[in-house]
N, C-alpha and C positions, 0 to 999 in steps of 0.2 A: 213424598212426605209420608210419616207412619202416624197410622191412625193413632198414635198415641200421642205425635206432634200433634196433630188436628185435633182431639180432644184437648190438650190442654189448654192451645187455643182460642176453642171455644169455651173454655171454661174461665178464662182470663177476658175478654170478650163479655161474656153474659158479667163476671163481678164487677166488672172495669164501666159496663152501661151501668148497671143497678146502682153500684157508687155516686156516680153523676145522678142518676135516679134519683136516688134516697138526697143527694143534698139539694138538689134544686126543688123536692117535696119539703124538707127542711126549710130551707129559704122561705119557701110560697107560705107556709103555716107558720111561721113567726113572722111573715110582714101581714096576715092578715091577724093571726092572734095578736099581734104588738102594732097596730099600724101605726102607732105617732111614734115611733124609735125611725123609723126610715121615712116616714114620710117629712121630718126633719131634715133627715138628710136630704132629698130630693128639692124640698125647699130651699136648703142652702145654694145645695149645687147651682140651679137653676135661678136663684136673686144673685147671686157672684157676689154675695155679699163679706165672704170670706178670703176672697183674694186681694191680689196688689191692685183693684181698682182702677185699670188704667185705662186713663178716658176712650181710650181707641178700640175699647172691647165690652166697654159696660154697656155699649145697647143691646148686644144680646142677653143682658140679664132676663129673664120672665119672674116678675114680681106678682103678676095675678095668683092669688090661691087658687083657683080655681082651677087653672090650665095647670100650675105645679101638683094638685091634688088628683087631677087627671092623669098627667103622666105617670104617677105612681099608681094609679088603679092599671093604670093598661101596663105596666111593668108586673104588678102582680100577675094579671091574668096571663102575660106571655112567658112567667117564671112556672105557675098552675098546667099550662097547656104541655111546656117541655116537659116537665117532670112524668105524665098522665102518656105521653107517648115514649117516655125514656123506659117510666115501669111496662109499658107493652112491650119494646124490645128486647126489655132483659126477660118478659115471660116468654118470647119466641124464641131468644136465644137458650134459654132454661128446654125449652121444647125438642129443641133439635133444629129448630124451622132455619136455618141459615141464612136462606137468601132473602126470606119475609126479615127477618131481626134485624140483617145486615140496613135493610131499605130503610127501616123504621126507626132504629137506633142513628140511623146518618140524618135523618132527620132531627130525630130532637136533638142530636149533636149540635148540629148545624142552628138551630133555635138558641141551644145556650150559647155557642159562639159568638153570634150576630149581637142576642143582648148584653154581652159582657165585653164583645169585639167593636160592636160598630156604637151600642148606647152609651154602655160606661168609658170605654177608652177612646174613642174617638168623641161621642158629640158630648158627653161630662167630661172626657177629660182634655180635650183639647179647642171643641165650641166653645165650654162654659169656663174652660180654665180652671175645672176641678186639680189641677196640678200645682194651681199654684197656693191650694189650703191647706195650714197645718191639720185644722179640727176636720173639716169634711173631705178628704180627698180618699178615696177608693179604689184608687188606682192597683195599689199593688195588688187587693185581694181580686181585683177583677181579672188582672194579671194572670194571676195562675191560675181562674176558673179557666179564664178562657186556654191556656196551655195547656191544663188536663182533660179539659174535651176536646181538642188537637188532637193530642196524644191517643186518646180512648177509639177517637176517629180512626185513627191510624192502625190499630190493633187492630180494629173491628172490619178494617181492609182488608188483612194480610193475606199474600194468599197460599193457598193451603189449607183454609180455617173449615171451608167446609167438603173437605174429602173427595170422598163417590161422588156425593151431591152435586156438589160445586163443579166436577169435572163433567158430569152428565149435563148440566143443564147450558153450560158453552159451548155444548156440540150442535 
């Protein structure tokens, strides 16, 4: 591969984390500057108060404030923490550092995946039956976070991305 594959590479790589970077630092600072916009939401999802109701599933509703207002504290803080190791990978990958960015970027990858894979579309959207709300369901946008850090993963794989580097340090 020519170093000019590899750099572009890495340069699609380093925007492709910072992008995921910059919206899940986005996300994190309007759910903490606005927190009753989503913490609504989190409420809904979580009382099933918006869905079909149906007796065979309304015990999983959680109607306590308290546990509902919790779970969004600690949804911020694991939106806060990916974003805080995503801008590190994109400054490793900005640096040159390949194999440090490659490590660090699959991680916060892997952080926004889990919360938009395993929280919102699986236990909101299929526990609490956030699928079945016109007003709170989330589903699509959770959709395509978690696709584009899929994707950003998969870039941040290829291989070639990091040259010399990368061939040296497999031997």
């Amino acid at each position: 591969m020519t170093s000019t594959t590899s750099r572009a590479l890495s340069l699609a790589a380093t925007l492709l984390t910072g992008t995921v970077a910059l919206y899940m630092a986005l996300v994190a600072f309007g759910n903490i500057t606005d927190f009753g916009t989503n913490q609504q939401f989190v409420r809904h999802v979580l009382a099933m108060d918006t869905t079909f109701k149906d007796e065979d599933l309304m015990w999983r509703a959680i109607t306590t404030r308290w546990i509902q207002d919790a779970a969004y504290v600690l949804i911020i803080v694991w939106e806060t923490l990916a974003a805080l190791v995503l801008v590190r990978g994109t400054w490793l990958w900005a640096r040159g550092d390949v194999l440090g960015a490659r490590r660090i970027s699959t991680y916060g990858l892997l952080m926004v995946m889990l919360l938009f894979g395993v929280g919102f579309i699986g236990i909101g959207g299929e526990w609490f039956a956030m699928w079945q709300s016109e007003t709170w369901n989330g589903l699509d946008a959770a959709t395509r976070i978690f696709l584009l850090s899929g994707v950003v993963l998969v870039v941040t794989h290829l291989p070639g991305l990091g040259g010399a580097q990368e061939a040296t340090s497999r031997r």
